[in-house]
One Martini backbone bead per residue (centre of mass of N, CA, C, O) as a GRO file, in nm:
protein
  248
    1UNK     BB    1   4.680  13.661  10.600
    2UNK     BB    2   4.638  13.389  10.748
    3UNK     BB    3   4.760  13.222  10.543
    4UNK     BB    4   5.007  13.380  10.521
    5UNK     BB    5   5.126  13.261  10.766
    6UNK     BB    6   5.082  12.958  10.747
    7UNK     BB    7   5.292  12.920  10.558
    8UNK     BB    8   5.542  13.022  10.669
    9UNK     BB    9   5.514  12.846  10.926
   10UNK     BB   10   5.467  12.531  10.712
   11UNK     BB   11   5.646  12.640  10.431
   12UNK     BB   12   5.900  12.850  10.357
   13UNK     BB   13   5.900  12.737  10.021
   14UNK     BB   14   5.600  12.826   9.941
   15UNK     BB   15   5.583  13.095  10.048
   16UNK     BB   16   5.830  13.239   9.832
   17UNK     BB   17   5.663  13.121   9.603
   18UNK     BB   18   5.378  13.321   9.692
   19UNK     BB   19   5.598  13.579   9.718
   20UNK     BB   20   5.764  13.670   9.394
   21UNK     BB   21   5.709  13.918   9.331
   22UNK     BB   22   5.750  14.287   9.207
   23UNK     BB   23   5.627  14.358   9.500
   24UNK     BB   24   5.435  14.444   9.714
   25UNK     BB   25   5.323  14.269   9.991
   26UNK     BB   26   5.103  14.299  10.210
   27UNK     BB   27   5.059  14.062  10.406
   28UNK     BB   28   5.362  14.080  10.457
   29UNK     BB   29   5.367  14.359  10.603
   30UNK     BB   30   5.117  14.281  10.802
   31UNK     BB   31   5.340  14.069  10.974
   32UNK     BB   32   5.504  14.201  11.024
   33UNK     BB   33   5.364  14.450  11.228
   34UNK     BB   34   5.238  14.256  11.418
   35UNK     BB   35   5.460  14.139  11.530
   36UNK     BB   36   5.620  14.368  11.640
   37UNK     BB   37   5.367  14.479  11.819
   38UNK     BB   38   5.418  14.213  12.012
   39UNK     BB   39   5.705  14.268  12.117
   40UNK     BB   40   5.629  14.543  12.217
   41UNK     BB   41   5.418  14.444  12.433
   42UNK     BB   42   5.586  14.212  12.585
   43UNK     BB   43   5.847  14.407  12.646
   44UNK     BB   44   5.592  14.614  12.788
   45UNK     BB   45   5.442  14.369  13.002
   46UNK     BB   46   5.701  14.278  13.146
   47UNK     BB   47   5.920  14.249  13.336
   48UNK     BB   48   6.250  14.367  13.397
   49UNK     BB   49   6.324  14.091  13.545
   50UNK     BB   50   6.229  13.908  13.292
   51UNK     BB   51   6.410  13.643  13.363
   52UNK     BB   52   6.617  13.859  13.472
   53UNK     BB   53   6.671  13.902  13.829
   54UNK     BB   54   6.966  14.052  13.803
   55UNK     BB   55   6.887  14.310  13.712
   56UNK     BB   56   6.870  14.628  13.648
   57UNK     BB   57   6.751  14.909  13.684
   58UNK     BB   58   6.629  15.133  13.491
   59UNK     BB   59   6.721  15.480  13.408
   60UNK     BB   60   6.456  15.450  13.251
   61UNK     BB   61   6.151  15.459  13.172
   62UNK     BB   62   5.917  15.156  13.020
   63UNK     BB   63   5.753  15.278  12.825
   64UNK     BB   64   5.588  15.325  12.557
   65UNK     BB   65   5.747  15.503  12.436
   66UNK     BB   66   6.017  15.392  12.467
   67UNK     BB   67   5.939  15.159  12.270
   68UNK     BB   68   5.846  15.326  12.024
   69UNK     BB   69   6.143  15.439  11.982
   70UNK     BB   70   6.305  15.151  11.963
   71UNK     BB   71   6.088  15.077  11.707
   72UNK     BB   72   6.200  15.234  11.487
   73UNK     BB   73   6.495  15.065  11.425
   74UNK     BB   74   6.380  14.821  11.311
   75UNK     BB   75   6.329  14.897  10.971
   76UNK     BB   76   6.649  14.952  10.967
   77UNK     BB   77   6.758  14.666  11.038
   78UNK     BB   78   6.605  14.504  10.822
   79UNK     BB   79   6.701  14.642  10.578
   80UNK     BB   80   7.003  14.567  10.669
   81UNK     BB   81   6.937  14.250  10.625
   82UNK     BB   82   6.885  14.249  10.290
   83UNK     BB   83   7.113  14.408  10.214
   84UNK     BB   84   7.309  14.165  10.334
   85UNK     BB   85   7.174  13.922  10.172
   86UNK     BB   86   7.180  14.012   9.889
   87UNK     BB   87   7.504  14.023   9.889
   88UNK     BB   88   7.560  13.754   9.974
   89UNK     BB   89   7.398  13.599   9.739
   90UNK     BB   90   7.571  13.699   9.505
   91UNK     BB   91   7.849  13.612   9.603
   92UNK     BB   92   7.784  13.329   9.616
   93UNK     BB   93   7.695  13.274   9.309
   94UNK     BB   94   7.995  13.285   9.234
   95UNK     BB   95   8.279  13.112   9.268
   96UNK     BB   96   8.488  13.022   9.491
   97UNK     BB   97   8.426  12.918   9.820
   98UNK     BB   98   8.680  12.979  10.001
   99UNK     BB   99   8.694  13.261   9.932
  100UNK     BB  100   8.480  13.384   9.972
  101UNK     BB  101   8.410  13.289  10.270
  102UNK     BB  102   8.640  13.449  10.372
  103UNK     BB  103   8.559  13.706  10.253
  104UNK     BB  104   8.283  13.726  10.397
  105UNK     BB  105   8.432  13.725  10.679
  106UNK     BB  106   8.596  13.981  10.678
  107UNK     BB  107   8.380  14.115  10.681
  108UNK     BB  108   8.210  14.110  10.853
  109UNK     BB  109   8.444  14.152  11.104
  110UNK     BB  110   8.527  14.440  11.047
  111UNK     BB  111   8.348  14.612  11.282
  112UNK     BB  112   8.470  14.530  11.497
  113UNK     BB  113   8.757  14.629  11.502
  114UNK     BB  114   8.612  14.934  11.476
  115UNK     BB  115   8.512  14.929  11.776
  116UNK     BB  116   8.729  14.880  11.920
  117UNK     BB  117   8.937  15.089  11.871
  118UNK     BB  118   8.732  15.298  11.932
  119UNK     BB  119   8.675  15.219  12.225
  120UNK     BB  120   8.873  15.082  12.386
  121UNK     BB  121   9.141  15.293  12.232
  122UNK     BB  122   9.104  15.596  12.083
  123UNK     BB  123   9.194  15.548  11.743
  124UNK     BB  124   8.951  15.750  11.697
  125UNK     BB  125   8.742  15.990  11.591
  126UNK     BB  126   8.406  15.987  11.511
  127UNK     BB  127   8.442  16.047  11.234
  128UNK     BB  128   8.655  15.793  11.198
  129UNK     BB  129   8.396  15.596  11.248
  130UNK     BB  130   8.191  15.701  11.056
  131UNK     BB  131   8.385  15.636  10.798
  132UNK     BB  132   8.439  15.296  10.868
  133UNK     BB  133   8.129  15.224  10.830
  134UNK     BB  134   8.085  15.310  10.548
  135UNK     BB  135   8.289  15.187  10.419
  136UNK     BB  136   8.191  14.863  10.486
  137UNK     BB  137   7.922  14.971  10.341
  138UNK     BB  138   8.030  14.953  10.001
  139UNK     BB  139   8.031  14.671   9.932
  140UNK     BB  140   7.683  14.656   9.934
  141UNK     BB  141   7.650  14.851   9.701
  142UNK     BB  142   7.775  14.687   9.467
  143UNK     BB  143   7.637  14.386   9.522
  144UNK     BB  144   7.356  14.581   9.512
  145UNK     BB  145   7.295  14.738   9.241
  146UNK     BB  146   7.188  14.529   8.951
  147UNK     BB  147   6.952  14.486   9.094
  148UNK     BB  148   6.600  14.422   9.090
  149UNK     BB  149   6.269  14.340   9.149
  150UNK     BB  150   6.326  14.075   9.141
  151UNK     BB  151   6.474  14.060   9.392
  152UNK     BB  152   6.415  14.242   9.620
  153UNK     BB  153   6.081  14.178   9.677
  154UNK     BB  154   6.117  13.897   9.751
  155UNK     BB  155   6.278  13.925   9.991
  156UNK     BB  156   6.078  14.162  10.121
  157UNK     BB  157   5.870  13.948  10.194
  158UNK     BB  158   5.994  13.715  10.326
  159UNK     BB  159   6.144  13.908  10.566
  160UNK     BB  160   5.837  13.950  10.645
  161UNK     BB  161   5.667  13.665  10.656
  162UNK     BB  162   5.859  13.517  10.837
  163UNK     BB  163   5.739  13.657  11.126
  164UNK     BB  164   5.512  13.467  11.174
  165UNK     BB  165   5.686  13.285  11.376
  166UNK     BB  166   5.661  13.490  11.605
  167UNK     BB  167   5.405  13.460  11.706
  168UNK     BB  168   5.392  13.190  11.869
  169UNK     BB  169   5.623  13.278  12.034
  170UNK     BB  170   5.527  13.513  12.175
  171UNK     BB  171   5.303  13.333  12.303
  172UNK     BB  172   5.517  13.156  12.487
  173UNK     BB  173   5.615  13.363  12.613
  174UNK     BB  174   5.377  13.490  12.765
  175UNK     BB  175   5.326  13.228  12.938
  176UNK     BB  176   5.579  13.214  13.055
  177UNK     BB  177   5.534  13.494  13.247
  178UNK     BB  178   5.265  13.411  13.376
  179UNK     BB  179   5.373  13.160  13.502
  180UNK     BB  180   5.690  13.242  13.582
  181UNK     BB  181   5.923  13.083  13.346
  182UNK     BB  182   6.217  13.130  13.251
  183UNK     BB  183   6.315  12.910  13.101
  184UNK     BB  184   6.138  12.885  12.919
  185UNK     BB  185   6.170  13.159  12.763
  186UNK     BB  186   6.458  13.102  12.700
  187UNK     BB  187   6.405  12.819  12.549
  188UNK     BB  188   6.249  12.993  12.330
  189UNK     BB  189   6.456  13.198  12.234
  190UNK     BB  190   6.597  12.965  12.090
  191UNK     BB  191   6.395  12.813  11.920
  192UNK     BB  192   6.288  13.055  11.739
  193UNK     BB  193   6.552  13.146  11.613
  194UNK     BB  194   6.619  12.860  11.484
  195UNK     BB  195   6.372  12.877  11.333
  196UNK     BB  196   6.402  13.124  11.180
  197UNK     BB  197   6.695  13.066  11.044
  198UNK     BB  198   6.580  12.801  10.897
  199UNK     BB  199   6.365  12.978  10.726
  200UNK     BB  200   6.541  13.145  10.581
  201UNK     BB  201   6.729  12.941  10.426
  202UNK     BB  202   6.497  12.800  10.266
  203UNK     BB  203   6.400  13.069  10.141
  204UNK     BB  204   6.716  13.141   9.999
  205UNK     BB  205   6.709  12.886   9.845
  206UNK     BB  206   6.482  12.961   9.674
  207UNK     BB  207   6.525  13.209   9.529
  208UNK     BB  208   6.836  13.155   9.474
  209UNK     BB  209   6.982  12.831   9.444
  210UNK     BB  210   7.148  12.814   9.646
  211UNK     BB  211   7.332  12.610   9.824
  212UNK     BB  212   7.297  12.478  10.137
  213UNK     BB  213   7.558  12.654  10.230
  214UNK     BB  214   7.535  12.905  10.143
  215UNK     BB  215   7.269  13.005  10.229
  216UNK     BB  216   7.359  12.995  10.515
  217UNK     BB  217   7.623  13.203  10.495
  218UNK     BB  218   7.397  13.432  10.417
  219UNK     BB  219   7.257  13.444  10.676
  220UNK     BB  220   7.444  13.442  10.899
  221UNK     BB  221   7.592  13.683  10.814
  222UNK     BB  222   7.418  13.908  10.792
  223UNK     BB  223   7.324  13.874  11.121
  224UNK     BB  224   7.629  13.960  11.157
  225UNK     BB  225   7.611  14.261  11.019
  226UNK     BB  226   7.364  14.365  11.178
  227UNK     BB  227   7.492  14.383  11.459
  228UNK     BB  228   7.693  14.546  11.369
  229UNK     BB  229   7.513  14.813  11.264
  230UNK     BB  230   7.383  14.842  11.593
  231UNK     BB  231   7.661  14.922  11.697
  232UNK     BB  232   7.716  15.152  11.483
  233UNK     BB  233   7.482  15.326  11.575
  234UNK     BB  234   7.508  15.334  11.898
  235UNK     BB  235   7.823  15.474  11.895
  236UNK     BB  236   7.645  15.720  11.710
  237UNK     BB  237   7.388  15.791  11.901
  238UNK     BB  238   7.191  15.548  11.876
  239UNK     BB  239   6.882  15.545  12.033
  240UNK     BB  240   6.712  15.213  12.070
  241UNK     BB  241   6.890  14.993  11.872
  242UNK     BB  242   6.926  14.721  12.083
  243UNK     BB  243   6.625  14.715  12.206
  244UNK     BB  244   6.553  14.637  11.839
  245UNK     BB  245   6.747  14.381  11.834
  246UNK     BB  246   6.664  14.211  12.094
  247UNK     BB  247   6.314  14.235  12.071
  248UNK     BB  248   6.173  14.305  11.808
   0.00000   0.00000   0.00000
């Protein structure tokens, strides 16, 4: 496992193709739940105003099992991020590049005008942002239909081995909290984001054969369309899902 850690994190493209079967990769399993235990043992062991001083006290104790919980929703949003990443690398594999991607902006962005309206203005009541939810997710049940093992199993190894640079990062984390200077913490949490950023790149342009602009606009997009679903989670009722897209 540790060989392929740090493959992933020296060479993101040779790890895609060394990981590249059509079967779950155990060591990449074994990475992404490290992973995730180390994000949510630091962010259960470090202070709750911890950059920000100015935060207010939380409602309700962080202690582990809160965590816990939180962590239940991150296999769920990373799920949610694959299949988000593989309908958008098939879209993008053929057709006019500006049509194209104007349209996958358009899907992108159409939760949020669905969360505006259910949040901000009461256009619908519950049942009705909850099927405007599941419309939205329709379009990537047709764009993944016809994937087999051979597309799905490559991305979900990569997705989950990718997270081997979390560990460097979580480890400056902890650096950053115990010598207790924010500003390290902040300067790490964008610097890691970037780095796992282009490392999904580097992977998706392996893995799919896409132009260095398409791979990155679905990488891109996915994350945020990651982001829109653990909104439209969250305002469906479930606690503790943006606690696992912020931290996890």
């Amino acid at each position: 496992m540790l060989k392929a850690a740090w493959l992933f994190i020296r060479s993101p493209s040779k790890a895609a193709k060394a990981h590249s079967k059509a079967a779950l990769d155990g060591n990449c399993a074994w990475i992404y739940l490290i992973s995730t235990l180390a994000f949510m043992l630091l962010f259960w062991l470090k202070p709750f105003d911890f950059p920000d001083r100015t935060a207010p006290v939380p409602f309700e104790m962080q202690d582990l099992s809160y965590w816990l919980k939180a962590e239940f929703w991150q296999p769920v949003l990373e799920a949610g991020w694959v299949v988000f990443l593989l309908g958008f690398m098939s879209f993008f594999a053929a057709g006019s590049w500006p049509v194209r991607l104007a349209s996958a902006v358009a899907l992108t962005a159409a939760p949020g005008a669905l969360i505006a309206a259910y949040v901000q203005y009461n256009a619908f009541p519950y049942w009705g942002f909850a099927a405007g939810a599941a419309l939205w997710l329709l379009p990537f049940y047709f764009l993944t239909a016809r994937a087999g093992k051979s597309q799905w199993w490559p991305l979900i190894n990569f997705s989950m081995g990718v997270n081997a640079i979390g560990l460097p990062i979580a480890a400056l984390l902890a650096i950053a909290v115990a010598l207790n200077q924010a500003d390290l913490f902040k300067g790490v949490q964008i610097a890691g984001g970037l780095w796992l950023l282009g490392a999904m790149i580097i992977g998706v342009r392996e893995l799919s054969g896409l132009r260095l602009p398409r791979a990155f606009m679905a990488v891109l997009l996915s994350a945020f369309a990651q982001f829109a679903l653990a909104f439209c989670l969250h305002f469906l009722g479930a606690k503790g899902v943006l606690k696992a897209l912020f931290y996890g």
